[in-house]
OpenMM code with the backbone's topology and positions (N, CA, C; nanometers):
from openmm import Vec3, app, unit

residues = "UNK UNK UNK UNK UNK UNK UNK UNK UNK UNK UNK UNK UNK UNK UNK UNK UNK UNK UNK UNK UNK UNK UNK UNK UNK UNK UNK UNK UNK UNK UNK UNK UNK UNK UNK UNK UNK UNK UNK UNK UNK UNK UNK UNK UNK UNK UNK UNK UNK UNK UNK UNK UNK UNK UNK UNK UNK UNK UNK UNK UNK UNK UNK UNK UNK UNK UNK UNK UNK UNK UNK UNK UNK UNK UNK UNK UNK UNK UNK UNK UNK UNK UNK UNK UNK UNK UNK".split()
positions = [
    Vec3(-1.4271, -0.0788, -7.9907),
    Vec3(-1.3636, -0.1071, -8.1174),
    Vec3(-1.2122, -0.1032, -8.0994),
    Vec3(-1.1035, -0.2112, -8.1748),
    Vec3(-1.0048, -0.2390, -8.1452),
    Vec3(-0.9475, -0.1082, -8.2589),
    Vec3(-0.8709, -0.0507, -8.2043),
    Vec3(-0.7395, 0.0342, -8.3236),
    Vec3(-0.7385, -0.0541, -8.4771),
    Vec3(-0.7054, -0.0166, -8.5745),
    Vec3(-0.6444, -0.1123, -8.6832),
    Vec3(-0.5012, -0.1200, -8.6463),
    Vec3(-0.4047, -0.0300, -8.5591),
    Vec3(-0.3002, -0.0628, -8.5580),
    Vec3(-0.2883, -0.2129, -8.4784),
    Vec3(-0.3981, -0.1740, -8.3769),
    Vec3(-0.3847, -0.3083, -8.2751),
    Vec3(-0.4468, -0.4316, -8.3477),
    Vec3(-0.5090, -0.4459, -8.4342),
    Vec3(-0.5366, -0.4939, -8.4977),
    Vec3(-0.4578, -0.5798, -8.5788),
    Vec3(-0.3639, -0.5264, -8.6072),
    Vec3(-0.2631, -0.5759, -8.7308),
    Vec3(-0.1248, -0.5995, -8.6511),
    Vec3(-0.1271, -0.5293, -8.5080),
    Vec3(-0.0211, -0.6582, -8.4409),
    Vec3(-0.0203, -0.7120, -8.3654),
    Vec3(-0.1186, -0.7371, -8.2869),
    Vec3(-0.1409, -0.7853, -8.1411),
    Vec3(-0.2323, -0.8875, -8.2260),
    Vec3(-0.3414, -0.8912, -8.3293),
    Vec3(-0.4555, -0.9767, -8.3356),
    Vec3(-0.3932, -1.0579, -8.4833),
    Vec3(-0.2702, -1.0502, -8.5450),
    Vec3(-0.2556, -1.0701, -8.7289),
    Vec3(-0.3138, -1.2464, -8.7030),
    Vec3(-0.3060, -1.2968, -8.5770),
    Vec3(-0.2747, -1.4919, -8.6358),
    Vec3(-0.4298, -1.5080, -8.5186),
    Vec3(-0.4940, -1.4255, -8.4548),
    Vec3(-0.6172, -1.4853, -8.4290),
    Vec3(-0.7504, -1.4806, -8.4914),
    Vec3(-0.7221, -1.6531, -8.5469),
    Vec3(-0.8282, -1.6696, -8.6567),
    Vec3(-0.9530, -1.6903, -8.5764),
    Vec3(-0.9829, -1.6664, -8.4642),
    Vec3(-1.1182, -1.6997, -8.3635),
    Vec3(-1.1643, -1.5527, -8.3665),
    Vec3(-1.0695, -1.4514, -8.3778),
    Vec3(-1.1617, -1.3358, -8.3436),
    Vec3(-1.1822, -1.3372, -8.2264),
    Vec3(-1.0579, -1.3777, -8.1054),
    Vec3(-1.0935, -1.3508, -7.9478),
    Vec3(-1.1153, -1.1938, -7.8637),
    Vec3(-1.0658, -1.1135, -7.9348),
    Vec3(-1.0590, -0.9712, -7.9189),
    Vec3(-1.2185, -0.9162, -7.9533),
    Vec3(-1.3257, -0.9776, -8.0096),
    Vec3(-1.4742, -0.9203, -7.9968),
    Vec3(-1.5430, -0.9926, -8.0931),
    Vec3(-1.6189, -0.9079, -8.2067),
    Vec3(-1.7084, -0.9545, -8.3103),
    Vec3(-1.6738, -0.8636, -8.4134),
    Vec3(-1.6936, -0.9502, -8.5597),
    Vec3(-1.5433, -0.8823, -8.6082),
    Vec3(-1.7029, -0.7897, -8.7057),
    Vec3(-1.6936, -0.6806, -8.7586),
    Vec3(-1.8311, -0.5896, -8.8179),
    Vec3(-1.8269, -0.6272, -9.0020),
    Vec3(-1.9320, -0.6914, -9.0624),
    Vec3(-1.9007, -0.6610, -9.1895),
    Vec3(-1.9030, -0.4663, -9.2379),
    Vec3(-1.8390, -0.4980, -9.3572),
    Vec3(-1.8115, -0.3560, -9.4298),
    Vec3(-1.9462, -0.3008, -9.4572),
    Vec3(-2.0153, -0.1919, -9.4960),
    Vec3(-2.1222, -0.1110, -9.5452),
    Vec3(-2.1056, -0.0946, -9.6818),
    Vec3(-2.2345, -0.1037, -9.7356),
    Vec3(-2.2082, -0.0745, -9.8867),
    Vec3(-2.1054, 0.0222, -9.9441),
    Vec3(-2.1372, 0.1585, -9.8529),
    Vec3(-2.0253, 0.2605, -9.9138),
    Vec3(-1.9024, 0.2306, -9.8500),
    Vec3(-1.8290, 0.1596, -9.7624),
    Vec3(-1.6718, 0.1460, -9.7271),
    Vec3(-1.6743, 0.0376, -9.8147),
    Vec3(-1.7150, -0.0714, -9.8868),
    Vec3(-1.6557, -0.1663, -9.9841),
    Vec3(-1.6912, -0.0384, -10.1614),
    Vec3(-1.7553, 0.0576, -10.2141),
    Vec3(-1.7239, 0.1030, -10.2724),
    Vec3(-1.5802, 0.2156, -10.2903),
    Vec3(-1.5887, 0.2431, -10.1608),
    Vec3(-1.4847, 0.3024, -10.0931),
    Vec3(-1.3256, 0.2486, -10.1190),
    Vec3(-1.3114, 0.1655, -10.1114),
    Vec3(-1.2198, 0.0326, -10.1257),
    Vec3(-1.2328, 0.0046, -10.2583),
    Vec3(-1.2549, -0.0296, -10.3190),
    Vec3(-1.3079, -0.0185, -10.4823),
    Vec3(-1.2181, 0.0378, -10.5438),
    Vec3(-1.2572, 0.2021, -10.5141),
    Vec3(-1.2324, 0.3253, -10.5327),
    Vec3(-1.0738, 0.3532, -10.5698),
    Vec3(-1.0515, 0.2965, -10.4458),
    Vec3(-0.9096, 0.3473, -10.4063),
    Vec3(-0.8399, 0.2094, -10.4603),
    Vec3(-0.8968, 0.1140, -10.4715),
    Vec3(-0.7950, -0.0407, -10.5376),
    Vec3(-0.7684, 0.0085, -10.6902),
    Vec3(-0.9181, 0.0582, -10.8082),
    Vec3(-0.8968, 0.1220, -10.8753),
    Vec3(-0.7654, 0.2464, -10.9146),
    Vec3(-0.7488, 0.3441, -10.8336),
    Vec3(-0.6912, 0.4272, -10.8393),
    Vec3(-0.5156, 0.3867, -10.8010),
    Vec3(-0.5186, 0.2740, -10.7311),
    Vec3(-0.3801, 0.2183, -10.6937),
    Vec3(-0.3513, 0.1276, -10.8146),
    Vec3(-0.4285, 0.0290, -10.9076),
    Vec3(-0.3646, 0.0086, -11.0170),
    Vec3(-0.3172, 0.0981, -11.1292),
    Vec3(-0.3439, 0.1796, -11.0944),
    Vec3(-0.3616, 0.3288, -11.2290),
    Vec3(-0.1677, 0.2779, -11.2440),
    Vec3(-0.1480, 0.3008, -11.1261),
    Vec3(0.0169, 0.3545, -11.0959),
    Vec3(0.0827, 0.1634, -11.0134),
    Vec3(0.0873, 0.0626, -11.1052),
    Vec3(0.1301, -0.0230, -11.0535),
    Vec3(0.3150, -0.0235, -10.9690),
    Vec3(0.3655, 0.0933, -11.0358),
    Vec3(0.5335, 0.0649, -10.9860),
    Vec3(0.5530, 0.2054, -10.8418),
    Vec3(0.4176, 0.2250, -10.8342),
    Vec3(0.4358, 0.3641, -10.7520),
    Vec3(0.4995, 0.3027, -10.6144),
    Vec3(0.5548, 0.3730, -10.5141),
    Vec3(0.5949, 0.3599, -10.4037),
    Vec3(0.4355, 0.3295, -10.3012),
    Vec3(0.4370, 0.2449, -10.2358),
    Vec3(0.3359, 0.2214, -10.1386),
    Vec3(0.3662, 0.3412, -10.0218),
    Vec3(0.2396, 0.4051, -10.0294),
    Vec3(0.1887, 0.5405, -9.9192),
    Vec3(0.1976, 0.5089, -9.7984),
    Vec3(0.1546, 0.3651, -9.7568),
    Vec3(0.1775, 0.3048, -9.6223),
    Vec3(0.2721, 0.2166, -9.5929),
    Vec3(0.3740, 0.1961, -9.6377),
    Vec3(0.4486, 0.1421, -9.6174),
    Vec3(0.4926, 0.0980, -9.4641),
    Vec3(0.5146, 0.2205, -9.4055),
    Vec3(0.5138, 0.2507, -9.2741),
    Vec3(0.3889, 0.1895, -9.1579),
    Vec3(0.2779, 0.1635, -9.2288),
    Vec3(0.2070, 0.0780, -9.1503),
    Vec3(0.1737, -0.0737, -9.1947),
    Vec3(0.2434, -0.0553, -9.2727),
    Vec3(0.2377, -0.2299, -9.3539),
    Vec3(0.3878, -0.2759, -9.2364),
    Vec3(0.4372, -0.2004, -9.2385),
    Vec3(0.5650, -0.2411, -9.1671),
    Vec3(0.5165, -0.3125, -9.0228),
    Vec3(0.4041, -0.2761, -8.9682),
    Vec3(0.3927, -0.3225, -8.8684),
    Vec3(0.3097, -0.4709, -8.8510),
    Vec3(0.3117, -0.5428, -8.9595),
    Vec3(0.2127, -0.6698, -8.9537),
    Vec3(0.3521, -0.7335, -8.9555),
    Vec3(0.3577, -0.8659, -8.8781),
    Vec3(0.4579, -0.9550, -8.8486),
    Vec3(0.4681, -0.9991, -9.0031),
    Vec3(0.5799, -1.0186, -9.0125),
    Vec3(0.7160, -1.0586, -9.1632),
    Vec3(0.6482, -1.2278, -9.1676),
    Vec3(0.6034, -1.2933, -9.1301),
    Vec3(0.5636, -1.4244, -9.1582),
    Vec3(0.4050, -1.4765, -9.1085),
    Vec3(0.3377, -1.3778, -9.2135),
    Vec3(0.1974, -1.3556, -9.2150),
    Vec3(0.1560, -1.3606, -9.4119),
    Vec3(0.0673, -1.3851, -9.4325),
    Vec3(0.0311, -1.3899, -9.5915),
    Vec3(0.0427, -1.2680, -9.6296),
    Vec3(0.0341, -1.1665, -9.5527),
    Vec3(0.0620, -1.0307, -9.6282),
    Vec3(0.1288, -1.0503, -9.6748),
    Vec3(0.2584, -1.0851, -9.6363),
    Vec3(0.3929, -1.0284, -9.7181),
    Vec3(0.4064, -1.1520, -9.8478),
    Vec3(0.3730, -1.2863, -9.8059),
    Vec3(0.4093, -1.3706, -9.8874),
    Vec3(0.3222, -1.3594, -9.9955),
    Vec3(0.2191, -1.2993, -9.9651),
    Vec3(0.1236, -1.2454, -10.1305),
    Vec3(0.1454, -1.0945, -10.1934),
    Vec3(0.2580, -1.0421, -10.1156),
    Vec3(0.3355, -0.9057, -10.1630),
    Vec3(0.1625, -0.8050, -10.1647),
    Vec3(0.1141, -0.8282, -10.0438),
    Vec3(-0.0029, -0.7283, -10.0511),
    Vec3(0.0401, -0.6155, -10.0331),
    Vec3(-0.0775, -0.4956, -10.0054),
    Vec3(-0.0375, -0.3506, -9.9560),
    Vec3(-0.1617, -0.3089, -9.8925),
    Vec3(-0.1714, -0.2322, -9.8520),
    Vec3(-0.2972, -0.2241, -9.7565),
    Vec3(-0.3755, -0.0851, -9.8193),
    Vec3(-0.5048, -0.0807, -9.8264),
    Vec3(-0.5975, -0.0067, -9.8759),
    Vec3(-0.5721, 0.1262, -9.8186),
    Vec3(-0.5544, 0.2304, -9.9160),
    Vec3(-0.5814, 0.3842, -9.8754),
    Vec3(-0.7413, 0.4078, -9.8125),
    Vec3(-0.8109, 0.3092, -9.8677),
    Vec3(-0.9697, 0.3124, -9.7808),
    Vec3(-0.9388, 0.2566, -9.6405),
    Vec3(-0.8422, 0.1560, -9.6299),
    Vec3(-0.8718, 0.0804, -9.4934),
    Vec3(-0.8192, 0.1452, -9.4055),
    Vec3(-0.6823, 0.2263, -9.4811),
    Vec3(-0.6048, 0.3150, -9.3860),
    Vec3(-0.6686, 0.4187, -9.3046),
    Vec3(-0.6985, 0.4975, -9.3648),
    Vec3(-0.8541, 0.6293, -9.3311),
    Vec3(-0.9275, 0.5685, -9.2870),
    Vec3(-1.0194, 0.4846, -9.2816),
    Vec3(-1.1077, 0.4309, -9.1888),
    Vec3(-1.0424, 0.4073, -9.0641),
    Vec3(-0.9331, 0.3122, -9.0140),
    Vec3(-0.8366, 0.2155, -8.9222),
    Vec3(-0.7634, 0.2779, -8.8514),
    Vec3(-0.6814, 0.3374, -8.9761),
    Vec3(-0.5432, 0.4180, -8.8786),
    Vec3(-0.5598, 0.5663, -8.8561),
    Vec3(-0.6014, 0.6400, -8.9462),
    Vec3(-0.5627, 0.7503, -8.9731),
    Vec3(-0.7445, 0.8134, -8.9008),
    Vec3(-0.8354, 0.7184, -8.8528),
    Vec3(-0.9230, 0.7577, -8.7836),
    Vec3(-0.9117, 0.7751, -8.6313),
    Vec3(-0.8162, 0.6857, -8.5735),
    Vec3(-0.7543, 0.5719, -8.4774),
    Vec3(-0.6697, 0.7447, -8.4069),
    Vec3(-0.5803, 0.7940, -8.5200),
    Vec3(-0.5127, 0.8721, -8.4839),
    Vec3(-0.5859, 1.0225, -8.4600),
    Vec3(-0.6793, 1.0564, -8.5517),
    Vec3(-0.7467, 1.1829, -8.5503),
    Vec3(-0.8177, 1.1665, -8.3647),
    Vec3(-0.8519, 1.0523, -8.3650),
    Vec3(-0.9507, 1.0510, -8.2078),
    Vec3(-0.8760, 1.0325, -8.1059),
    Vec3(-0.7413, 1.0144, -8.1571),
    Vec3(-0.6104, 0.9901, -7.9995),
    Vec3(-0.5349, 1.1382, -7.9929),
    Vec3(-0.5514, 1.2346, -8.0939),
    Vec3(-0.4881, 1.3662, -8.0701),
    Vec3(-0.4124, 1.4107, -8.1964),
] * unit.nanometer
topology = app.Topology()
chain = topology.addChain("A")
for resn in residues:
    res = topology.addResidue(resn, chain)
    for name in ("N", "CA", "C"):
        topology.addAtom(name, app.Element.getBySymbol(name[0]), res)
């Protein structure tokens, strides 16, 4: 399994999926996601929590031009799992 960090900069523009087979979500990580999309409109003007890893998807990718932000579910699953198993 690829990092989400590596994920989001080494892989942002391969639309083939050359890096493996990409996994659909499980019922509970898309409620999961839900969850937390819910709880992020509560507070639309709040400061984004990840900012710092949004920072790392290349500046001329649809993220930015659709002013996305990246899931407190996807983060904990991706990054913040990524990091607990590297130390």
């Amino acid at each position: 399994m690829i990092p989400g960090k590596r994920l989001i900069t080494d892989f942002i523009h391969d639309t083939k999926a050359s890096f493996g087979t990409l996994v659909n979500n499980t019922p509970e990580e898309i409620a999961d996601a839900v969850a937390c999309f819910i709880e992020d409109v509560k507070t639309p003007g709040a400061p984004d929590p990840y900012a710092d890893v949004a920072a790392l998807i290349p500046k001329d990718t649809n993220f930015y031009a659709i002013g996305a932000r990246l899931s407190t579910a996807w983060v904990r699953r991706n990054v913040q799992d990524a990091v607990d198993k590297d130390g």
